[in-house]
NUNUMI-56581 format. One line per 3 residues: number of its first residue (from 1); for each residue x, y, z of N, C-alpha, C, O. Coordinates in nm, 3 decimals. Example, Ala and Ser with C-alpha at 12.3 -4.5 7.8 and 13.67 -1.06 7.14 Angstrom:
<pts>
1) 1.319:-0.569:0.780:1.230:-0.450:0.780:1.320:-0.330:0.780:1.424:-0.332:0.846 | 1.285:-0.225:0.708:1.367:-0.106:0.714:1.290:0.003:0.787:1.341:0.114:0.804;
</pts>
This chain:
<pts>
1) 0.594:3.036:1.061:0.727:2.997:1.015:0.715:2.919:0.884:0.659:2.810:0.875 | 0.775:2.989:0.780:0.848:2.866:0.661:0.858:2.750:0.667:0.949:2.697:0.731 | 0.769:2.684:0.604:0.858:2.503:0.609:0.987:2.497:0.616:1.048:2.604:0.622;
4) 1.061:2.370:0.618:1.201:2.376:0.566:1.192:2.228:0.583:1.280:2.179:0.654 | 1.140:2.181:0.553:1.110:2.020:0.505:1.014:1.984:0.497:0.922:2.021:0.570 | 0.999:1.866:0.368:0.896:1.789:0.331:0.934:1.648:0.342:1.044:1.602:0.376;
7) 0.800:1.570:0.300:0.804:1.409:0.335:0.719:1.395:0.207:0.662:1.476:0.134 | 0.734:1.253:0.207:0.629:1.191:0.155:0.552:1.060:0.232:0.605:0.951:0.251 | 0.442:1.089:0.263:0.393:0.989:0.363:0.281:0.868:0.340:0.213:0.932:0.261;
10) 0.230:0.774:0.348:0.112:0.720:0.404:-0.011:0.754:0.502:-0.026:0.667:0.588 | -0.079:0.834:0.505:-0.166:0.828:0.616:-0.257:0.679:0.666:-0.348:0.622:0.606 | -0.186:0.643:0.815:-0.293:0.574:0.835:-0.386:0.596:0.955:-0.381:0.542:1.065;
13) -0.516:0.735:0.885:-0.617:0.760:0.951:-0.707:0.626:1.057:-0.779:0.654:1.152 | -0.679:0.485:1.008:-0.756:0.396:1.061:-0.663:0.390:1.196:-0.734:0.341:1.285 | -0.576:0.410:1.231:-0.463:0.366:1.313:-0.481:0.489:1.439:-0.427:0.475:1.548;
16) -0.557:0.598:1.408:-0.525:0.680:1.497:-0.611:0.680:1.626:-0.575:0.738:1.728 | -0.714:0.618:1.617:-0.820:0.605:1.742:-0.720:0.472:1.861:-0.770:0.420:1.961 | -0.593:0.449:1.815:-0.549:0.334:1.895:-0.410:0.391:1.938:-0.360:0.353:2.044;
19) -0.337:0.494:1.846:-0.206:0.504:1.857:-0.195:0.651:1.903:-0.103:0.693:1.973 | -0.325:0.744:1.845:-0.283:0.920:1.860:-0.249:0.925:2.035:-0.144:0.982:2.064 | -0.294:0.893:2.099:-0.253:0.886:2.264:-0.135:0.841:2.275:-0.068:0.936:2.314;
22) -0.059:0.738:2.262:0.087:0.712:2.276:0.177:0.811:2.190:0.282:0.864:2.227 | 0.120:0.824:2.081:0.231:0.883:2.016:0.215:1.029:1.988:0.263:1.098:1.899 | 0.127:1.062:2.096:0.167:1.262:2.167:0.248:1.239:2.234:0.343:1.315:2.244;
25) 0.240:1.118:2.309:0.363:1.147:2.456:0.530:1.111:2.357:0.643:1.158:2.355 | 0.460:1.008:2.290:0.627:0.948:2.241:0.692:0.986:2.127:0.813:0.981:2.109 | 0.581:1.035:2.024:0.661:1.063:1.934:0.669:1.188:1.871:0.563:1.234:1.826;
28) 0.801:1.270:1.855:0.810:1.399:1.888:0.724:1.456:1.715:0.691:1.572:1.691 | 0.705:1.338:1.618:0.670:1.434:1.500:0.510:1.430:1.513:0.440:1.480:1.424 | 0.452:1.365:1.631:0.293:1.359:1.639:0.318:1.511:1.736:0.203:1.546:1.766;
31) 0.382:1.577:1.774:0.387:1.723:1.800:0.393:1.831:1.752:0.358:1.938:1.802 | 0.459:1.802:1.609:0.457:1.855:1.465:0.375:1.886:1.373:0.373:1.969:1.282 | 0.273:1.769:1.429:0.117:1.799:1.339:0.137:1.669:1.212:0.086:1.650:1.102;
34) 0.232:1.604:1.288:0.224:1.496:1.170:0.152:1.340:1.177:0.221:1.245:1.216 | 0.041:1.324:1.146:-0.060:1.205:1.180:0.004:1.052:1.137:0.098:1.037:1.058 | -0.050:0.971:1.190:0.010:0.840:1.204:0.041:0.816:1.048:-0.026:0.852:0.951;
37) 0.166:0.741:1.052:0.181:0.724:0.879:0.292:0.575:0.870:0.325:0.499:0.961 | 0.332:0.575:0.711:0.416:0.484:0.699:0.503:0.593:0.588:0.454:0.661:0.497 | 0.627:0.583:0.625:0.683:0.690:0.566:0.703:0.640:0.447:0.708:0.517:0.447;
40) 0.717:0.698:0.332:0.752:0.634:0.233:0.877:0.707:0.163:0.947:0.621:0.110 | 0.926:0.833:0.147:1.059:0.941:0.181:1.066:1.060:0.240:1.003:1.159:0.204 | 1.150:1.054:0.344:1.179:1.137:0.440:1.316:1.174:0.438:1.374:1.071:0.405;
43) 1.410:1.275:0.457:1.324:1.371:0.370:1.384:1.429:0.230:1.483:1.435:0.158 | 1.273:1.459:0.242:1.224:1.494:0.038:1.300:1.605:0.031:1.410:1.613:0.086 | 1.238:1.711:-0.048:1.278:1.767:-0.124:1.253:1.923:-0.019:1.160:1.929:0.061;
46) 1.338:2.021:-0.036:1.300:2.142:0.040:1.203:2.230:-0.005:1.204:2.280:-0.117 | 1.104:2.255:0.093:0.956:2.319:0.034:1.013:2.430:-0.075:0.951:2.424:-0.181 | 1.107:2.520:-0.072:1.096:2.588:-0.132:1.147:2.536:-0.323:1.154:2.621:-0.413;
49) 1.169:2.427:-0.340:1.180:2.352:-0.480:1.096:2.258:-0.510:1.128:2.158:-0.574 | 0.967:2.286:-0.460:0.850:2.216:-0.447:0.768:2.283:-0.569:0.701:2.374:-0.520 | 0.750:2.276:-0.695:0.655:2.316:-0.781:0.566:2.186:-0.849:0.561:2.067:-0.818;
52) 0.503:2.263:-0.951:0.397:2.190:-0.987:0.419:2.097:-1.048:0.331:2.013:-1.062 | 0.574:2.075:-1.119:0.643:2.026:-1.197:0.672:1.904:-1.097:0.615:1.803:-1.139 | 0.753:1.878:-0.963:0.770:1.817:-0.868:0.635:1.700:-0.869:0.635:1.585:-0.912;
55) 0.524:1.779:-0.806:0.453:1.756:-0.755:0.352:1.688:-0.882:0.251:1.635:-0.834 | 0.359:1.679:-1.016:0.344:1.623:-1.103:0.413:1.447:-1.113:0.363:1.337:-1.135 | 0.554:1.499:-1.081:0.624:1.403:-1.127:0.622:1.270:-1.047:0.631:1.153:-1.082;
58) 0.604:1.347:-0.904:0.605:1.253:-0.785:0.469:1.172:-0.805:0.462:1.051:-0.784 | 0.331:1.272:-0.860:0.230:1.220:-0.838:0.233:1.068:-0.969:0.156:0.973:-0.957 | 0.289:1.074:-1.032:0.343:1.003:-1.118:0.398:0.852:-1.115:0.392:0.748:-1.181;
61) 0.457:0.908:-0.991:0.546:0.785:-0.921:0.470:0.724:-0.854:0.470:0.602:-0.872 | 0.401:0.765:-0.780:0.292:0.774:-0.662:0.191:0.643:-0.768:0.200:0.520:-0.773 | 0.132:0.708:-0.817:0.077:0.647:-0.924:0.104:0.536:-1.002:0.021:0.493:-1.082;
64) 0.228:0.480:-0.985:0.326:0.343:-1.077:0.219:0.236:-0.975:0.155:0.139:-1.015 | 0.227:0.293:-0.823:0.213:0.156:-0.728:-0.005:0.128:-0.725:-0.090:0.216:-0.715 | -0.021:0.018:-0.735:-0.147:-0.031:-0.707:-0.210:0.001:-0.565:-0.147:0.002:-0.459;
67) -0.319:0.022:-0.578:-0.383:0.043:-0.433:-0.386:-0.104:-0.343:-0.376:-0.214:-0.398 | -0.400:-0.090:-0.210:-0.362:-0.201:-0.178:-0.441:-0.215:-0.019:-0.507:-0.123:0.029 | -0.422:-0.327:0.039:-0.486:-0.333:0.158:-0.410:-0.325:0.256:-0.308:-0.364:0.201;
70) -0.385:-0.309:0.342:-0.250:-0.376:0.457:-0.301:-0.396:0.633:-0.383:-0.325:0.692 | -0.257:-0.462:0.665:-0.265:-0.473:0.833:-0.192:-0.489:0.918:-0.112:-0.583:0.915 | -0.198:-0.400:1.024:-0.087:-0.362:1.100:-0.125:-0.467:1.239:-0.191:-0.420:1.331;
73) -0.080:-0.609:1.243:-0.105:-0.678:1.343:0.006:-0.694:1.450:-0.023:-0.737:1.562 | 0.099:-0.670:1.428:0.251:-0.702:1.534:0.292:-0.535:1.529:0.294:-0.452:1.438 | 0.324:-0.531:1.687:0.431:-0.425:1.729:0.549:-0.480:1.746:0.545:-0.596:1.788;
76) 0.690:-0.420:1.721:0.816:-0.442:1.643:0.880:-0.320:1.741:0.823:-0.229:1.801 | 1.005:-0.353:1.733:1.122:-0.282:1.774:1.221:-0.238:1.748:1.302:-0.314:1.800 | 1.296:-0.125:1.677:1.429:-0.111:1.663:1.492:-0.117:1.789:1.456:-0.040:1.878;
79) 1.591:-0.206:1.811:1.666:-0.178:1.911:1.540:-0.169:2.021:1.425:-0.208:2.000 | 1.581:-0.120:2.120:1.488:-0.045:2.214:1.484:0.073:2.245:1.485:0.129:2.355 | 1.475:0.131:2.084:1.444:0.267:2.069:1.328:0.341:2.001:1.280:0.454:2.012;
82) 1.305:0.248:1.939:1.172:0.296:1.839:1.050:0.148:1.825:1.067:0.049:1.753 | 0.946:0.172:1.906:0.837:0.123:1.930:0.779:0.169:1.804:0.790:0.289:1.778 | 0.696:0.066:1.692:0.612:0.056:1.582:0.536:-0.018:1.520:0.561:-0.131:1.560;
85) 0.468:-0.022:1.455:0.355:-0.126:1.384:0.378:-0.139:1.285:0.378:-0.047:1.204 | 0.416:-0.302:1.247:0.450:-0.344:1.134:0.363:-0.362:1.001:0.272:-0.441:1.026 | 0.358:-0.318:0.875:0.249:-0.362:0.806:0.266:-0.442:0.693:0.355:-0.425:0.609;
88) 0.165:-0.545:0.688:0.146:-0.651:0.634:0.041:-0.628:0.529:-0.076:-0.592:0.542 | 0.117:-0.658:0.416:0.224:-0.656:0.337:0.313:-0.527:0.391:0.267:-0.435:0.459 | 0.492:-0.542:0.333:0.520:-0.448:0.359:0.533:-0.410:0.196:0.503:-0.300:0.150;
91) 0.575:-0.502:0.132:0.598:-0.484:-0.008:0.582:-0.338:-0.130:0.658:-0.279:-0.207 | 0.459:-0.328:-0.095:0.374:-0.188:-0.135:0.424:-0.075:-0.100:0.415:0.019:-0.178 | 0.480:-0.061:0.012:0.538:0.034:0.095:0.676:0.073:0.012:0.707:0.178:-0.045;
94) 0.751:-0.060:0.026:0.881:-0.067:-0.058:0.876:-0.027:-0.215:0.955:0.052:-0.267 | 0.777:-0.089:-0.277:0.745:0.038:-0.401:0.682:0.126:-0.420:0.650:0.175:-0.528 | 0.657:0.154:-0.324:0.618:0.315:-0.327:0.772:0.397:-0.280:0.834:0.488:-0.336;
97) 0.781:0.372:-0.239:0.961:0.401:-0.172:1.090:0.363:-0.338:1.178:0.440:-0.375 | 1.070:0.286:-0.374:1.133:0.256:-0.460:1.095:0.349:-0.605:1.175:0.407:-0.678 | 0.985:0.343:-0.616:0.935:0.465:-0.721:0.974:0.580:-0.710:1.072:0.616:-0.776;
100) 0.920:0.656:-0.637:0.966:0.759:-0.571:1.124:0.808:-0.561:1.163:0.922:-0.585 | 1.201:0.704:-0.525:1.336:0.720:-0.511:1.378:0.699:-0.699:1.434:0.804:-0.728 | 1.375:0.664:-0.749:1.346:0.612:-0.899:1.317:0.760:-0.962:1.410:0.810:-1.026;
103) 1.195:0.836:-0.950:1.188:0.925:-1.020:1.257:1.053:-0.944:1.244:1.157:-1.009 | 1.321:1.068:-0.834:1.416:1.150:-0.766:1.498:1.083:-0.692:1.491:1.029:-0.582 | 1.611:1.103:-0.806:1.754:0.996:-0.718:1.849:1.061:-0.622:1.948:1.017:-0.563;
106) 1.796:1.169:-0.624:1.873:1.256:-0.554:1.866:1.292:-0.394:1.940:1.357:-0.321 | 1.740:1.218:-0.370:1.657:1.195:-0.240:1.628:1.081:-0.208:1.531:1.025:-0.260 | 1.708:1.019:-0.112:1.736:0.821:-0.012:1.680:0.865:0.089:1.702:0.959:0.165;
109) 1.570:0.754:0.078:1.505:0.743:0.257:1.568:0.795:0.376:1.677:0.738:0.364 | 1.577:0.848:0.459:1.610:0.893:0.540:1.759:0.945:0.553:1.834:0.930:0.648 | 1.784:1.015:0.424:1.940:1.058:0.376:2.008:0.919:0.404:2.114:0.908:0.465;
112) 1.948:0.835:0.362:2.089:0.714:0.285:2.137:0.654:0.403:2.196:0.549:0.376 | 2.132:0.684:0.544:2.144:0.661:0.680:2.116:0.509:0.687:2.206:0.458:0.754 | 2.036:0.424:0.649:1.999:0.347:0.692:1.979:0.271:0.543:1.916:0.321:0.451;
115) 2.064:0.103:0.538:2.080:0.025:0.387:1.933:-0.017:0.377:1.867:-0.022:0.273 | 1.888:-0.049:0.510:1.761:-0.144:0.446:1.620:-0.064:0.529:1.600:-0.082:0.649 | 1.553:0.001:0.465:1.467:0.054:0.519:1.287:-0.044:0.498:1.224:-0.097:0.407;
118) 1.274:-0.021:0.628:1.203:-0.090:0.708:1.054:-0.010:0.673:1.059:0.112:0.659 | 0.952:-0.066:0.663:0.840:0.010:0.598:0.796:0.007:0.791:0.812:-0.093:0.860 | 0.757:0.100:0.827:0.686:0.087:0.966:0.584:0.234:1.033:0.601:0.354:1.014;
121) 0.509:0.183:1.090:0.419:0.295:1.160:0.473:0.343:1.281:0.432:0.280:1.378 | 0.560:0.444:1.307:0.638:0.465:1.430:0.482:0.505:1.559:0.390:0.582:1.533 | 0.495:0.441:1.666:0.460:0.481:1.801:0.527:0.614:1.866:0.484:0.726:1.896;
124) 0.653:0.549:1.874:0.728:0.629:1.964:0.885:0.566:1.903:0.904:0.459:1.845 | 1.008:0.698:1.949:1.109:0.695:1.962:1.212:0.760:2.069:1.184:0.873:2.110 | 1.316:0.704:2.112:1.391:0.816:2.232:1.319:0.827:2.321:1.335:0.932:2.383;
127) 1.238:0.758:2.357:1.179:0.770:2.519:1.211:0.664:2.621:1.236:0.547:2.591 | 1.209:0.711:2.741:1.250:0.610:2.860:1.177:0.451:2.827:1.056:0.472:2.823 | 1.201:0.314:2.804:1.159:0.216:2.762:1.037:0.135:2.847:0.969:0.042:2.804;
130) 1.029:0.206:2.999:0.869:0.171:3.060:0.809:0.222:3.009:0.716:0.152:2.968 | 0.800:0.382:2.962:0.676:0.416:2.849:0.630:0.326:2.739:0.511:0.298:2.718 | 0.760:0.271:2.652:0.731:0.200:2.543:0.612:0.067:2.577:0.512:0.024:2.519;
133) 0.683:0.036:2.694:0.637:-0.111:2.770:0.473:-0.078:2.799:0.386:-0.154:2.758 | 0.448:0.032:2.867:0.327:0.076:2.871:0.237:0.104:2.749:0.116:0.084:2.743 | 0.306:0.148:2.667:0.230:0.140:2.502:0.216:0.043:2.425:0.144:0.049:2.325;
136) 0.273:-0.046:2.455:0.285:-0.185:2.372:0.158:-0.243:2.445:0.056:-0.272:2.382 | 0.169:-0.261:2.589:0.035:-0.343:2.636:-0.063:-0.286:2.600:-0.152:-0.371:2.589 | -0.119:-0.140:2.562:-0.217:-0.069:2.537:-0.286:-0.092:2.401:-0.404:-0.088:2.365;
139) -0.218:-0.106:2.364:-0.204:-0.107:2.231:-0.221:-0.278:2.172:-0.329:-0.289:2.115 | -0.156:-0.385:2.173:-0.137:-0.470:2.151:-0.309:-0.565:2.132:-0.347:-0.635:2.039 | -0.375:-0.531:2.252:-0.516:-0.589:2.239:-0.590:-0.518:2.102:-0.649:-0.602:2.034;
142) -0.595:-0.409:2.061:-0.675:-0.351:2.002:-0.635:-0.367:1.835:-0.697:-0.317:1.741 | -0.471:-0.481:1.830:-0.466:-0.532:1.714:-0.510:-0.649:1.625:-0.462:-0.750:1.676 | -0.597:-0.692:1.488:-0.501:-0.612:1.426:-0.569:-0.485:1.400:-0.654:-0.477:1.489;
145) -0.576:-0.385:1.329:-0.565:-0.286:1.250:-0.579:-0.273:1.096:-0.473:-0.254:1.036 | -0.683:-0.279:1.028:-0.636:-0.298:0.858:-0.703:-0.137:0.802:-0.792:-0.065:0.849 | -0.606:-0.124:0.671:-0.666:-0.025:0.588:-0.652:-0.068:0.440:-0.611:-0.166:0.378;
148) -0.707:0.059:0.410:-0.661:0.040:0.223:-0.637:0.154:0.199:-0.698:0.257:0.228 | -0.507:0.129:0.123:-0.397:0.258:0.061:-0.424:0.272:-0.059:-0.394:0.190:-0.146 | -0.481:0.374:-0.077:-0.495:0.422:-0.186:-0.430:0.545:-0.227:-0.429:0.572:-0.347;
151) -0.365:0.641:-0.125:-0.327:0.766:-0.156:-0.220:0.755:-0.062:-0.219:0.677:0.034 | -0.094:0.868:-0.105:0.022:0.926:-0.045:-0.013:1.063:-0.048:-0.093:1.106:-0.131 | 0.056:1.150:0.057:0.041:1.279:0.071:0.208:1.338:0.096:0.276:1.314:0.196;
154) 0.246:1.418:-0.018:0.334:1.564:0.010:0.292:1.620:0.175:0.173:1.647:0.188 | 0.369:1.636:0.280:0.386:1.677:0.338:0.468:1.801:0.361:0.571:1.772:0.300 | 0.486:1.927:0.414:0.553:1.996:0.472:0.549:2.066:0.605:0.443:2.102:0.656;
157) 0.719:2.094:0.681:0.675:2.145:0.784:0.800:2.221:0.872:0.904:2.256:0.815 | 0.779:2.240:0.995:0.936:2.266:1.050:0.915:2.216:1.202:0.813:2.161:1.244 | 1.023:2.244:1.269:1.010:2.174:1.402:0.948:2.225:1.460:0.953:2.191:1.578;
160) 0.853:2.336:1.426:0.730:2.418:1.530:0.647:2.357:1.551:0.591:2.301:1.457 | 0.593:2.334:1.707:0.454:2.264:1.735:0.320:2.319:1.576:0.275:2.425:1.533 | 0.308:2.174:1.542:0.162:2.200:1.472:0.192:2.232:1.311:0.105:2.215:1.225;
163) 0.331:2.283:1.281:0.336:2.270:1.147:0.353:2.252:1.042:0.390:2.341:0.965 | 0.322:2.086:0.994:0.329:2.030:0.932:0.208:1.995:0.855:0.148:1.901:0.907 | 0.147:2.045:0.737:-0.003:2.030:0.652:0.007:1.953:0.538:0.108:1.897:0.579;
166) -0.003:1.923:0.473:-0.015:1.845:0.337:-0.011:1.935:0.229:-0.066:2.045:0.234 | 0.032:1.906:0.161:0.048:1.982:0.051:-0.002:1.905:-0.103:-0.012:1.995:-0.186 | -0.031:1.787:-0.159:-0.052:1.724:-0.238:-0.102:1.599:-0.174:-0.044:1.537:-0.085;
169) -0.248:1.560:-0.246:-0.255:1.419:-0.214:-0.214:1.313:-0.336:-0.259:1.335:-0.448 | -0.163:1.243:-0.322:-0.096:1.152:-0.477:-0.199:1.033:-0.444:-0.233:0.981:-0.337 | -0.242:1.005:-0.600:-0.322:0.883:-0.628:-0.270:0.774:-0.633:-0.252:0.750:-0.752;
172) -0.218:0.654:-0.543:-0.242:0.546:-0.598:-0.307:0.474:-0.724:-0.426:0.504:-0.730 | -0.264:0.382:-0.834:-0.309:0.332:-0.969:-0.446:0.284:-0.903:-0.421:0.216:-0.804 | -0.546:0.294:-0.919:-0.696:0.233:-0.942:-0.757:0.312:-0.790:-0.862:0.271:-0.742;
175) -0.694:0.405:-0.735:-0.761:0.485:-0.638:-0.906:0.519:-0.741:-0.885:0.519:-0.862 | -1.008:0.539:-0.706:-1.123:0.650:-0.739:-1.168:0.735:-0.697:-1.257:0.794:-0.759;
</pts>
């Protein structure tokens, strides 16, 4: 199947030996093929207006923000709907989000839905809240969590199990 949406994401590969188990059961885009992240715009642009030109421009943007360290020590809550890991700094996140939105104004975090967007590593969402409760204790010892961001990745995919791949990795300023 065709994509029919893209992202722009964070990978945080360090995060997955603690979270990929909760968030098969909980979160429906770790079914998608989409690995633990911090979103940075969702969603982007439709695969099929995705050229080199795009993918230049973004890498561009991508590129404004400094590489950086972060650590994900507190699990957080929307409501009691969405179980996630907060990261510290979030700042970085927010300009990378802010760039991005900057060099395509035509594309707001999560279609504009939401005024203040929250930089976060989703667990889980929409699931019965003893699961959550059960993931939080699991989880909670094995924090904190730190990485270093150096890269964003173009994502694309559709709601089919598994397909969602990368499509561009974007450099962070002083990545090597």
């Amino acid at each position: 199947m065709q994509p029919t949406e893209s992202a722009v994401l964070v990978l945080i590969p360090e995060a997955e030996s603690v979270v990929a188990s909760h968030r098969a059961v909980l979160d429906p885009a770790a079914a998608l093929g989409v690995p633990a992240h911090v979103t940075v715009l969702y969603p982007f642009m439709p695969p099929e207006r995705v050229d080199d030109a795009v993918i230049s421009d973004l890498a561009g943007a991508v590129g404004s923000v400094a590489c950086f360290d972060v650590t994900f020590a507190r699990l957080r809550w929307f409501e009691r709907s969405v179980l996630w890991l907060a990261p510290d700094p979030a700042d970085p996140f927010r300009a990378l989000t802010a760039a991005v939105e900057r060099t395509f104004p035509g594309h707001q975090p999560y279609g504009g839905v939401h005024a203040d967007v929250v930089p976060h590593l989703t667990i889980g969402q929409d699931q019965p809240y003893h699961l959550f409760e059960s993931a939080h204790g699991a989880i909670e010892p094995s924090l904190p969590l730190s990485a270093r961001v150096s890269s964003a990745v173009l994502m694309q995919g559709s709601l089919e199990p598994g397909s969602w791949h990368a499509v561009a990795e974007l450099s962070l300023r002083g990545a090597s």
